[in-house]
C-alpha positions as CSV (number, residue, x, y, z in Angstrom):
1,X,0.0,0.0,0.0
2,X,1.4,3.7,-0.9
3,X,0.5,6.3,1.7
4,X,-1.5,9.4,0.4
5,X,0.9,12.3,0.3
6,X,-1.3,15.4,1.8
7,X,-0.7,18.5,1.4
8,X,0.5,19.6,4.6
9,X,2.8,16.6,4.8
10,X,4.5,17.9,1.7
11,X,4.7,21.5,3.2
12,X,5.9,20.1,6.6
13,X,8.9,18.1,5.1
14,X,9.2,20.6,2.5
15,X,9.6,23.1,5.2
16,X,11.9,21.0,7.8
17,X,14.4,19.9,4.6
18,X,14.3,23.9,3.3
19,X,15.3,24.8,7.5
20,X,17.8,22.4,7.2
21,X,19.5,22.9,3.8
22,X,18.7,26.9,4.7
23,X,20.3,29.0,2.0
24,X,22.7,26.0,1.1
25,X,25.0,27.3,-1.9
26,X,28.6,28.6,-2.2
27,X,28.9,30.6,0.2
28,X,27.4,28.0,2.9
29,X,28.7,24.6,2.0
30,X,32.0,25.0,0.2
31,X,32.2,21.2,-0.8
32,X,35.2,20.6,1.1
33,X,34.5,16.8,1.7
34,X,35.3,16.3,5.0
35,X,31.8,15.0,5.6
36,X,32.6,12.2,3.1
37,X,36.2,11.8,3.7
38,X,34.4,11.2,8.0
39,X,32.1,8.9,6.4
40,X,32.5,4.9,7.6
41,X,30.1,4.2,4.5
42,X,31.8,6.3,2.0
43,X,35.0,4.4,2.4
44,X,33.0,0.7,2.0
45,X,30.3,1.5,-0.7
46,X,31.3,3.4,-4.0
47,X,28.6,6.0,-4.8
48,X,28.0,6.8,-1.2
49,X,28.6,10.5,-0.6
50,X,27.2,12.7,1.8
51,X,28.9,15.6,0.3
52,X,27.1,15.0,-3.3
53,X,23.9,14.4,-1.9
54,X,24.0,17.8,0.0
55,X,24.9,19.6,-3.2
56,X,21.9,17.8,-5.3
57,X,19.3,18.9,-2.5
58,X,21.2,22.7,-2.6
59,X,20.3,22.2,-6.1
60,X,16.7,21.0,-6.1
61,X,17.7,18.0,-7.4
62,X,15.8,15.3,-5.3
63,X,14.0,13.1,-7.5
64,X,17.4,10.4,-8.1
65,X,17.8,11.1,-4.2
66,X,14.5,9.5,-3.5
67,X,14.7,6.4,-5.8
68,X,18.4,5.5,-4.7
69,X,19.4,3.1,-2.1
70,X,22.1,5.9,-1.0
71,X,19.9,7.1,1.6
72,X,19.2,4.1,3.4
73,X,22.7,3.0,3.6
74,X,23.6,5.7,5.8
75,X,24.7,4.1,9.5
76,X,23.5,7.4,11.4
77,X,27.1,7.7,12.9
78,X,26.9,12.0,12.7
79,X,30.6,11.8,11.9
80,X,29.5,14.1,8.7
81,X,28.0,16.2,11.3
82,X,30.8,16.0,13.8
83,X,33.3,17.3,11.5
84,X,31.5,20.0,9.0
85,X,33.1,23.3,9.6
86,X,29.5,24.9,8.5
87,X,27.2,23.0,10.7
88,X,25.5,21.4,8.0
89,X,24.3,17.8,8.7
90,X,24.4,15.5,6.0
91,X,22.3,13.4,8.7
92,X,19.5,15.2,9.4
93,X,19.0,15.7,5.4
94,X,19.4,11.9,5.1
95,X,16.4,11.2,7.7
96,X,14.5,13.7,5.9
97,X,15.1,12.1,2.6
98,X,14.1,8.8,3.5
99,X,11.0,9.8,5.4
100,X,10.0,11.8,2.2
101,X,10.9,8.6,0.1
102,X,8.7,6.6,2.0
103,X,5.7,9.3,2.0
104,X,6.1,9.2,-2.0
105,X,5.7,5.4,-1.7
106,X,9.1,3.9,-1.9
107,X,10.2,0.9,-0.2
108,X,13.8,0.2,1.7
109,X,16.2,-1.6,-0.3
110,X,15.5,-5.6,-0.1
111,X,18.7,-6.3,2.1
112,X,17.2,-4.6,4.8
113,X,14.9,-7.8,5.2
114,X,18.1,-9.9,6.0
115,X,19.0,-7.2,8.7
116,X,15.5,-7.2,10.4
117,X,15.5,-11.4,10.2
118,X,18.2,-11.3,12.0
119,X,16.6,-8.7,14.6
120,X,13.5,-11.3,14.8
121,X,15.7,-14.4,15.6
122,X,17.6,-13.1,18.2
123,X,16.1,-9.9,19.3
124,X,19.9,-7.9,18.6
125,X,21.3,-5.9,16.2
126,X,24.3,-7.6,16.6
127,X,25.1,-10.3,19.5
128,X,27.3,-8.9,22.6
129,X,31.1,-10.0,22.1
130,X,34.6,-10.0,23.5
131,X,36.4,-7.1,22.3
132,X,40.2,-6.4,22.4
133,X,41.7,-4.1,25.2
134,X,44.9,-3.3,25.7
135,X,48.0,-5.0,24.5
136,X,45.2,-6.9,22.4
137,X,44.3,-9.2,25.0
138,X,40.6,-10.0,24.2
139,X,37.8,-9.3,27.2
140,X,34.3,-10.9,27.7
141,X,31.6,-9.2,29.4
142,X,32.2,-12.1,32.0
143,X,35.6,-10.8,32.3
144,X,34.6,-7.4,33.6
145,X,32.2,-9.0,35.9
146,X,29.3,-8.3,34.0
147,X,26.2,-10.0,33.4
148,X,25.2,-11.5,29.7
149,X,22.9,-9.9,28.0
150,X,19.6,-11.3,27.8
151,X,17.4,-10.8,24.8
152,X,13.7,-9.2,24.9
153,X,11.8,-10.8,27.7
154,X,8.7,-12.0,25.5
155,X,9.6,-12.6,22.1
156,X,6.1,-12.9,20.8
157,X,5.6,-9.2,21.9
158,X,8.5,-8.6,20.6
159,X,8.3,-10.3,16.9
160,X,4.6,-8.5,17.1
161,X,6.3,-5.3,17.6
162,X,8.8,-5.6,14.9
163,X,6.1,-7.0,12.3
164,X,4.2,-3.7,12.4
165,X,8.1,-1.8,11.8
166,X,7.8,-3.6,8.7
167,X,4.3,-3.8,7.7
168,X,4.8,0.2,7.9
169,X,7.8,0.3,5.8
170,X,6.7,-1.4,3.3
């Protein structure tokens, strides 16, 4: 099912994306790239690049934004935020790209249904492990004295919960 796009939802994101990108030209965002060069997903997935995606909205130009998988494979770190000497956050235009893709009735990218599987079966995003500490000696939750983590307390609720996340997003 494709939600109806209203009219005041259109004037609301429209609104909240023009806040954001402001008066976003040359004299605001001078392309310098640290956003991308701060980027974890940049560096992994070709075509990823916050700083090109802040020039196309500058420019108007969000019709390819919405149809690409670009926006969704954004990890929500903020480094692009952390470290733009303007204040411009690639992050917040992301979110509002992707709640405007879904309001014009497209879906996440397909690999996202792996991700949320995975979610289902064990109730993580990704399991609690031993990491390295120093002089690279590896160290367990145990080893600290903590507990383990337990998953959700009632799974049922639980898989409920997550089968309206997708029923919405799709």
């Amino acid at each position: 099912m494709v939600p109806e796009i209203n009219e005041v939802e259109v004037r609301f994101i429209s609104k909240m994306l023009s806040r954001l990108v402001g008066e976003m030209n040359a004299e605001v965002c001078d392309q310098c790239g640290k956003c991308s060069s701060a980027c974890p997903v940049s560096k992994e997935i070709e075509g990823f690049n916050p700083r090109q995606m802040i020039a196309k909205v500058s420019m108007g130009r969000l019709d390819g934004l919405l149809k690409e998988d670009a926006i969704w494979t954004c990890t929500t770190c903020l480094k692009c935020r952390e470290r733009c000497p303007e204040d411009i956050s690639p992050y917040d235009v992301i979110l509002i790209l992707r709640n405007l893709a879904y309001r014009a009735g497209y879906s996440y990218p397909a690999g996202y249904d792996d991700f949320i599987k995975g979610v289902k079966e064990s109730g993580f995003i990704s399991r609690p492990q031993a990491v390295r500490g120093r002089g690279g000696v590896k160290v367990s939750r145990a080893d600290l004295g903590l507990p383990e983590v337990s998953g959700p307390g009632d799974m049922a609720k639980f898989d409920g919960v997550i089968e309206g996340i997708i029923r919405a997003g799709k």
